[in-house]
C-alpha positions in Angstrom: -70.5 55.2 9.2 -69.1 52.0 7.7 -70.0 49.0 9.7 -68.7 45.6 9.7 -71.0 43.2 11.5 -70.0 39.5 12.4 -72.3 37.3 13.6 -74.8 38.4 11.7 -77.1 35.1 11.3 -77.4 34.9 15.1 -80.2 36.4 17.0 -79.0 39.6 18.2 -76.6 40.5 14.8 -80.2 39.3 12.6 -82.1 42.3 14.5 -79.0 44.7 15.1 -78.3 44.8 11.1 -81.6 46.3 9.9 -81.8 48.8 12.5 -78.4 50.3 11.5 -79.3 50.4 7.8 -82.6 52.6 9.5 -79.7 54.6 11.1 -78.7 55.2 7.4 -75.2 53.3 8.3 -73.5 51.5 5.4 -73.2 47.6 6.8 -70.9 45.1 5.6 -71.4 41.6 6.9 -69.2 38.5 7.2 -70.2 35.4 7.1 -69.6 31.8 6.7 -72.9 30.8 4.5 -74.0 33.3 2.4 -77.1 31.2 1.3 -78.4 31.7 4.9 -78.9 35.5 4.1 -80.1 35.2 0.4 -83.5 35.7 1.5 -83.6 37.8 5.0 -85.6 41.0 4.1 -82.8 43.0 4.7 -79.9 41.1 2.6 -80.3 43.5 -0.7 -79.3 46.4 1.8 -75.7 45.0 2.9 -72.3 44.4 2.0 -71.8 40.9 2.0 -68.6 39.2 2.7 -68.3 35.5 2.2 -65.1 34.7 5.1 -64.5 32.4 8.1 -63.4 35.0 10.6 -60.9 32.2 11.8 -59.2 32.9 8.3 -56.9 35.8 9.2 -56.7 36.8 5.7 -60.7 36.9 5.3 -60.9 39.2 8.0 -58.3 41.2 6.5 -60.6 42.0 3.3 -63.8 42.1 5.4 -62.1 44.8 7.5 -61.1 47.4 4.7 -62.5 50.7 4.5 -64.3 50.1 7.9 -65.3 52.4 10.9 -67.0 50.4 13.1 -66.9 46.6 14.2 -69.4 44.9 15.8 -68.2 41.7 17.4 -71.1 39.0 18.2 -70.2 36.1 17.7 -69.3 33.2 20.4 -69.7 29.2 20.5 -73.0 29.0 22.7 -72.7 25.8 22.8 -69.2 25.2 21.2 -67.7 21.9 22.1 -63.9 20.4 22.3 -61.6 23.4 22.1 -64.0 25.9 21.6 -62.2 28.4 23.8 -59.2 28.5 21.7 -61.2 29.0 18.4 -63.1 31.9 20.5 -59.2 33.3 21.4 -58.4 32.7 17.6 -61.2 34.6 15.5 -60.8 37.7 18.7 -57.2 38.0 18.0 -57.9 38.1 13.9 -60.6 40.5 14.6 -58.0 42.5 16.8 -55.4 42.5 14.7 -57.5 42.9 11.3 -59.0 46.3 12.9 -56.0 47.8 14.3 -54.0 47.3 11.0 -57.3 48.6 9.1 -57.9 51.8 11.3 -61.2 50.5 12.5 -62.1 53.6 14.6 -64.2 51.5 17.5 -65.0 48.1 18.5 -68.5 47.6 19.9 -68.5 43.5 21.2 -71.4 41.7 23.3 -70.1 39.7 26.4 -71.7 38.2 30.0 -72.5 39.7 33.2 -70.2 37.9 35.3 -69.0 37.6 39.5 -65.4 39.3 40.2 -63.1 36.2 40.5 -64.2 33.3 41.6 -64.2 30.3 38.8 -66.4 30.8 36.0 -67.3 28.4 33.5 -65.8 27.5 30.5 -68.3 30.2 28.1 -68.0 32.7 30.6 -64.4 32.2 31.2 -63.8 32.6 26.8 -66.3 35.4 26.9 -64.6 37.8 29.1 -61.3 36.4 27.7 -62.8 37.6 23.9 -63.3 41.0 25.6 -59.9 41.1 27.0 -58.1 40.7 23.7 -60.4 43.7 22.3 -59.8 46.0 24.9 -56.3 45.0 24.5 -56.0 45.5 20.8 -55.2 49.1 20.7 -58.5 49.8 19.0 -60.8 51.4 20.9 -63.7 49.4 22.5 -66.4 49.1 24.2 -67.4 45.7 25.8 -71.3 45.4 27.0 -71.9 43.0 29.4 -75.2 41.7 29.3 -77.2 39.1 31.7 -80.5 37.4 30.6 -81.3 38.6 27.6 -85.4 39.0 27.2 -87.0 38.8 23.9 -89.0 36.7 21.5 -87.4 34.1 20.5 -84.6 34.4 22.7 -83.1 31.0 24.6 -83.4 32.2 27.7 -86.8 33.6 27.5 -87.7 30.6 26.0 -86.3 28.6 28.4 -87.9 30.8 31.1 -91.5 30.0 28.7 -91.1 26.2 28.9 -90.2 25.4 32.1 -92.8 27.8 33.8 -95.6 26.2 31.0 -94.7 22.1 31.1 -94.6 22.2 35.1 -97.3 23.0 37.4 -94.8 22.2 40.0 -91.1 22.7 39.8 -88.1 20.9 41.5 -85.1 23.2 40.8 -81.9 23.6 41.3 -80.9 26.0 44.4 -79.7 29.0 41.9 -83.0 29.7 41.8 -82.7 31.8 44.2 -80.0 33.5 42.5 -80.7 37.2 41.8 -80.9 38.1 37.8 -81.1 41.5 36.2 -82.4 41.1 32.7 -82.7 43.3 29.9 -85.1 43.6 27.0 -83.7 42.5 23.6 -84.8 46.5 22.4 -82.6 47.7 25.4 -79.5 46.0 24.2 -79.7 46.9 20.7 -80.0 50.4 22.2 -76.6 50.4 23.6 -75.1 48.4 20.9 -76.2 51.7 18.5 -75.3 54.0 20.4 -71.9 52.4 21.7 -70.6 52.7 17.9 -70.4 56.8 18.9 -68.6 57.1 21.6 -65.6 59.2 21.4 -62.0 57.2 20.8 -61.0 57.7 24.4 -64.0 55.4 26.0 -62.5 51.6 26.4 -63.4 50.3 28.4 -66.2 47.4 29.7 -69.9 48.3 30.9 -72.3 46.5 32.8 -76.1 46.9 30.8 -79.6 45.6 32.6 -82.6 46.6 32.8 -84.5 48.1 35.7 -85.8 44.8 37.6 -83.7 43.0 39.8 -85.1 39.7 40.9 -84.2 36.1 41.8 -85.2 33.2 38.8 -87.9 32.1 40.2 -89.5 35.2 40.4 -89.0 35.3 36.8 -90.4 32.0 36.1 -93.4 33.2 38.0 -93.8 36.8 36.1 -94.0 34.9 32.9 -96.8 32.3 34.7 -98.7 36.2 35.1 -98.3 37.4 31.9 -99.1 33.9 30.3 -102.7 33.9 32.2 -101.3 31.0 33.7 -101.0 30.2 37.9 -97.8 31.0 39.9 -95.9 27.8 40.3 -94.6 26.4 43.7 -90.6 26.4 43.3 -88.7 23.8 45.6 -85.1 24.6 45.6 -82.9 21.2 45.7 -79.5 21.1 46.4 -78.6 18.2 44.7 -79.0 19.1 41.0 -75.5 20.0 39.8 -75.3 22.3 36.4 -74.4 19.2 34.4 -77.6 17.5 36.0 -80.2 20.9 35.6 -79.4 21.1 32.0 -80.1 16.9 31.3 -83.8 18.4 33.0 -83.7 21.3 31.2 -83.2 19.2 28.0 -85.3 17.2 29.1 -88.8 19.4 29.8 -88.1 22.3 27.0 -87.2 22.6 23.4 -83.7 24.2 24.3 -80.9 21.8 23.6 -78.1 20.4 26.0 -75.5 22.3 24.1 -77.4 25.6 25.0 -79.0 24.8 28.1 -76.0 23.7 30.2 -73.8 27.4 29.5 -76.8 29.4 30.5 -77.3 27.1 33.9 -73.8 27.3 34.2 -73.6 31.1 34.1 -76.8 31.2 36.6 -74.4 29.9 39.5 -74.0 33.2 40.9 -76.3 36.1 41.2 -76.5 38.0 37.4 -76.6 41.6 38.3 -74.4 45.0 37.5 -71.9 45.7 40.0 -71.9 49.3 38.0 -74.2 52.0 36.1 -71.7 53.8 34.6 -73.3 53.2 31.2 -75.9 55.8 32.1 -72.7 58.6 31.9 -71.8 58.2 28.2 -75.1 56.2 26.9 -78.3 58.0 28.5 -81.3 55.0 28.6 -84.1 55.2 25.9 -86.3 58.2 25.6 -88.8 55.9 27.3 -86.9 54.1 29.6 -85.4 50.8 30.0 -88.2 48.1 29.7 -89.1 46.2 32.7 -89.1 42.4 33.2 -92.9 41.9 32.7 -93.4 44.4 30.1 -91.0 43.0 28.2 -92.6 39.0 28.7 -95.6 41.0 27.2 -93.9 41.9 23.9 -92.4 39.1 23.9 -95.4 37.1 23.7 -97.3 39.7 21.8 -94.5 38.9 18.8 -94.8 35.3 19.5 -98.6 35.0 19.0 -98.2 37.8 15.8 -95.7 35.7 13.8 -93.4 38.6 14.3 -90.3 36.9 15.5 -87.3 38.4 13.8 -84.5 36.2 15.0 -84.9 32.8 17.3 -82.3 30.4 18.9 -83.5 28.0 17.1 -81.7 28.9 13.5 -78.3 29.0 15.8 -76.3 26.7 13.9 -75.8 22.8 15.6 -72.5 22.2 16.6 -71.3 19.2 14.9 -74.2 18.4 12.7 -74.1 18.4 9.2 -73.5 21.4 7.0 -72.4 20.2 3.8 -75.1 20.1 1.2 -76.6 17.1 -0.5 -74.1 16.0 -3.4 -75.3 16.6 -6.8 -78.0 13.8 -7.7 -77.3 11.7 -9.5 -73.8 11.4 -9.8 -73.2 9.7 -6.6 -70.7 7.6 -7.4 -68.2 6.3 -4.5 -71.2 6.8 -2.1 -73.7 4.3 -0.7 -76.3 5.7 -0.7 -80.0 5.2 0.5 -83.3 6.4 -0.9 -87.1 6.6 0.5 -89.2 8.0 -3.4 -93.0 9.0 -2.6 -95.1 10.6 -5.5 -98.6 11.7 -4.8 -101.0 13.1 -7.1 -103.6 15.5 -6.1 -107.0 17.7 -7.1 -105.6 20.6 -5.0 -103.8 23.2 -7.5 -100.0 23.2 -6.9 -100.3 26.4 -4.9 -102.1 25.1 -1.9 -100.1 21.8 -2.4 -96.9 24.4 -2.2 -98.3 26.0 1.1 -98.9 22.7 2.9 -95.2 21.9 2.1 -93.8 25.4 3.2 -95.6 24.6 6.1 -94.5 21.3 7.2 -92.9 21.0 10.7 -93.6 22.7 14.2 -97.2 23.2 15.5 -98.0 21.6 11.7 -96.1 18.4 12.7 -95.5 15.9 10.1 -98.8 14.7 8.8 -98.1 11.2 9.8 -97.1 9.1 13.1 -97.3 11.1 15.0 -96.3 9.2 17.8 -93.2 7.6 15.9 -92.2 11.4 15.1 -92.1 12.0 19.1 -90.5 9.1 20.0 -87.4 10.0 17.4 -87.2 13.5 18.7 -87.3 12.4 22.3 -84.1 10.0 21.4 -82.7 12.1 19.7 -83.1 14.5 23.1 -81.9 12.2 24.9 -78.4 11.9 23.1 -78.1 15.7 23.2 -79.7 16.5 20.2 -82.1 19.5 19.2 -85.1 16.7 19.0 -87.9 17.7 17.3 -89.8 20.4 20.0 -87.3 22.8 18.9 -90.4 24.3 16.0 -89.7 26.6 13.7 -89.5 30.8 13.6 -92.1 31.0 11.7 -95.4 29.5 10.8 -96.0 30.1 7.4 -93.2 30.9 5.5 -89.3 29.6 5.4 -85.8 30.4 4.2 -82.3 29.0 4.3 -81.0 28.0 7.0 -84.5 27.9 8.9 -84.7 25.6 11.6 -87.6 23.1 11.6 -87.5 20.7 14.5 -84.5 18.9 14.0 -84.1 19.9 10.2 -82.6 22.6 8.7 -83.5 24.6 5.6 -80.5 23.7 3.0 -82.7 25.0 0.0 -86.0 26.4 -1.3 -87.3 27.1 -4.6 -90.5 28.6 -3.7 -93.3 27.6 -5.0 -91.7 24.1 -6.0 -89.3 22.2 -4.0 -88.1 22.6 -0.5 -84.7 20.2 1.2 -84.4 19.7 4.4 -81.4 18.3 6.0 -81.4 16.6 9.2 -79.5 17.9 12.3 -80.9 14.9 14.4 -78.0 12.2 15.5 -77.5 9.8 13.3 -75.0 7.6 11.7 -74.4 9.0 8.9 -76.2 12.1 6.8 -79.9 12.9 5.7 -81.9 14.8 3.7 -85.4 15.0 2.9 -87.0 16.7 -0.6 -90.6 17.9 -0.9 -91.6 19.3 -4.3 -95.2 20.8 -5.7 -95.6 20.5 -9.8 -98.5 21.5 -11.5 -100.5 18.4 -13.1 -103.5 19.3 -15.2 -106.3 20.4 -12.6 -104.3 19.1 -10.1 -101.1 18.5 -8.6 -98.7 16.0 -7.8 -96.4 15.5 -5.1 -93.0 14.0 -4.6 -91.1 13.2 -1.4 -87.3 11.6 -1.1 -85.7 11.0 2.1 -82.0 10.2 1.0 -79.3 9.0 3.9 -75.5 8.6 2.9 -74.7 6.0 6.0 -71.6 6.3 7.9 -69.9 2.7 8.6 -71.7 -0.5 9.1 -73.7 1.5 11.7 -75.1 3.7 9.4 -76.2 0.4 7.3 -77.5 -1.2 9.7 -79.4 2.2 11.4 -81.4 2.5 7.7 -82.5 -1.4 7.7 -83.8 -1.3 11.2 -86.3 1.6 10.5 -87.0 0.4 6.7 -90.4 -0.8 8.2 -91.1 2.0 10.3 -90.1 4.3 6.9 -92.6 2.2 5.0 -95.7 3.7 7.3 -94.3 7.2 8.0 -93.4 8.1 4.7 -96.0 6.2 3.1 -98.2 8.0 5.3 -96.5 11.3 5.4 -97.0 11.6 1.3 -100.9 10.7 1.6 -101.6 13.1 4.0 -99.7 15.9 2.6 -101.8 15.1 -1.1 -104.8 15.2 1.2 -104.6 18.1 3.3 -103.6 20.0 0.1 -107.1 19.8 -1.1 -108.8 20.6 2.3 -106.3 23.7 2.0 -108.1 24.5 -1.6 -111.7 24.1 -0.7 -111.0 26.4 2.9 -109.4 29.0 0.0 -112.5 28.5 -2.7 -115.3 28.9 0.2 -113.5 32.2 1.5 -113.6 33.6 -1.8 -117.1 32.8 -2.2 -117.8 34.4 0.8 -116.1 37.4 0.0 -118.3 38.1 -3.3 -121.0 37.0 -1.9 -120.2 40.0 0.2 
């Protein structure tokens, strides 16, 4: 079949998009940022559409010649009038497929109570759905709960809170029951949903086979882990609003995310139905249960084998235009921090230190000052800097790393980062590796464009503070570099010596 798949740079779409090119499926993506794709594995393999599904007319063309639509896309942690953009881009996609002859619609919403009052990305989810089912296309809307999986937010939230607290105060919807479903379960229906005959449309209910309340959850990862059950004291003062300023707080997951997912735990998560089962039998295997599936989960993790992670969702209302051409920045005030290092290390392990900057790495410099930033940052509702990066060795646009993000990389020379912290005004921060003799040498630039007199007067407050971490930052890199060659030259002696 011909598949159009939107969303595809989030963390379902990134795994769902390689496993229907194995299906032998010919996949067309749309998306926003092409650069974010340029260098995913499976990017040579696709259609790829550069469009803003709330462009009615870039649907349109994205739509042509297509069978199937997958529809995964929602605002997470959208702010301000999210819901109507959500209502916008459903009704383009709606209209864009019927007048196409899309044969199905396959879209990914929430398990959610019968009436009652939902929140606000619960409420636009099974709104989204509505309009789909609605659109004369025909569609099939999985509703999904807690979603299990490396690199997942709610497995990682699940992770951090069970691993930072040996005793845990929490809210009362802890005792909440939850059905969740492995990441490999979902992607199982969402294959199979694409053929289902025309006259299925209709919503489904999907979850795997465990049905317990959150703190159970909490406590089956503390088994898996090798870590000890944690005593959970359910308070009935934390409101949503107030659980997610804790859950900010005491994990890497963000406000923005934190505060839907609490908000959707309010009532018990489970299927009021099965009647998936009738038109899409479960895996030859079986559905994966909840502990089995914290055991892949982790296996991935501790492998380097995490395909997609929350933390390359994009940051609403950071950043996300690219750093203007240099040096023609004229009408701009502009600021700059310029480092250059030589070193004896050759520019390869210099270029591996770089790629490798960021998450369990850190920043090779203060490292207190580096916490206390991303703990304000935290504290304003920012990613701060625990949010890590995907993966440890290796990056690509529009990688997250703490509270940057990959804007470009030129592997093995130059790497820009731009920030996604808050700040008043806009940041970016070069590395670059260039072969120097025997050597190397390295260069570092932080560059801020300040916003208003704050922005001025945010860059001469921390000049000093610059003057030690950069300073710092540009030494240590130079340094490491070598201790990263001589690890490399007494490996290969080792191995002929062998």
């Amino acid at each position: 079949m011909r598949i159009l798949v939107t969303g595809a740079t989030g963390y379902i779409g990134g795994r769902l998009v390689p496993r229907l090119l194995d299906e032998g499926h010919d996949v067309r993506v749309v998306v926003r940022r092409p650069e974010r794709l340029r260098d995913v594995p499976w990017a040579a393999g696709v259609d790829l559409v550069d469009g803003d599904l709330t462009d009615a007319a870039a649907v349109a063309r994205a739509m042509r010649g297509i069978d199937v639509v997958y529809y995964l896309v929602h605002s997470m942690g959208g702010r301000g009038d999210f819901e109507q953009s959500e209502l916008r881009i459903a009704r383009n996609v709606a209209a864009a497929a019927r007048a196409a002859g899309v044969r199905r619609i396959v879209y990914l919403g929430g398990l959610h109570p019968e009436g009652g009052t939902l929140s606000r990305h619960l409420r636009s989810r099974v709104r989204v759905g509505e309009i789909l089912l609605e659109s004369g296309v025909p569609t099939v809307v999985l509703q999904a709960g807690v979603i299990i999986g490396s690199g997942s937010t709610s497995f990682e939230m699940i992770r951090h809170l069970t691993e930072v607290l040996p005793y845990m105060p929490a809210p009362r919807w802890v005792r909440n029951f939850i059905q969740p479903i492995a990441v490999r379960d979902v992607l199982h229906y969402l294959i199979r949903a694409a053929e289902l005959p025309p006259e299925v449309n209709r919503a489904f209910d999907i979850g795997g086979p465990d049905v317990l309340r959150y703190g159970q959850l909490m406590n089956g990862y503390a088994v898996e882990a090798g870590l000890r059950q944690r005593p959970i004291a359910a308070l009935p003062v934390l409101t949503p609003w107030l659980a997610g300023q804790w859950v900010n707080l005491v994990t890497p997951i963000p406000r923005r995310l934190a505060v839907p997912i609490i908000e959707s735990l309010q009532f018990d998560c489970v299927m009021r139905e099965h009647d998936i089962d009738a038109v899409i039998p479960p895996p030859p295997e079986g559905l994966v249960g909840y502990r089995r599936s914290v055991r892949l989960a982790l296996e991935k993790e501790r492998s380097g084998e995490v395909e997609t992670s929350w933390r390359n969702a994009e940051v609403e209302g950071a950043p996300s235009d690219p750093l203007p051409s240099d040096p023609d920045w004229a009408g701009y005030t502009v600021y700059v921090d310029h480092r250059e290092r030589r070193s004896n290390a050759p520019v390869e392990s210099l270029w591996s230190v770089i790629e490798g900057v960021g998450g369990e790495n850190g920043w090779y410099s203060f490292p207190l000052a580096w916490a206390i930033r991303g703990w304000i940052d935290k504290l304003s509702g920012g990613v701060g800097l625990r949010r890590g990066r995907r993966d440890p060795d290796t990056l690509y646009p529009g990688d997250a790393v703490d509270f940057w993000r990959v804007e470009a990389i030129e592997r093995p020379r130059f790497l820009r980062l731009r920030a996604e912290m808050r700040v008043p005004g806009r940041a970016w921060l070069e590395m670059s590796a260039e072969a120097d003799g025997r050597g190397s040498v390295y260069r570092q630039r932080a560059v801020f464009f300040p916003k208003g007199l704050a922005g001025r007067l945010y860059w001469w407050s921390i000049v000093p503070i610059h003057g030690i971490v950069f300073a710092g930052m540009a030494n240590r890199i130079a340094v490491e570099a070598e201790t990263v060659a001589r690890a490399g030259s007494r490996t290969d002696a080792s191995s002929v010596g062998t």
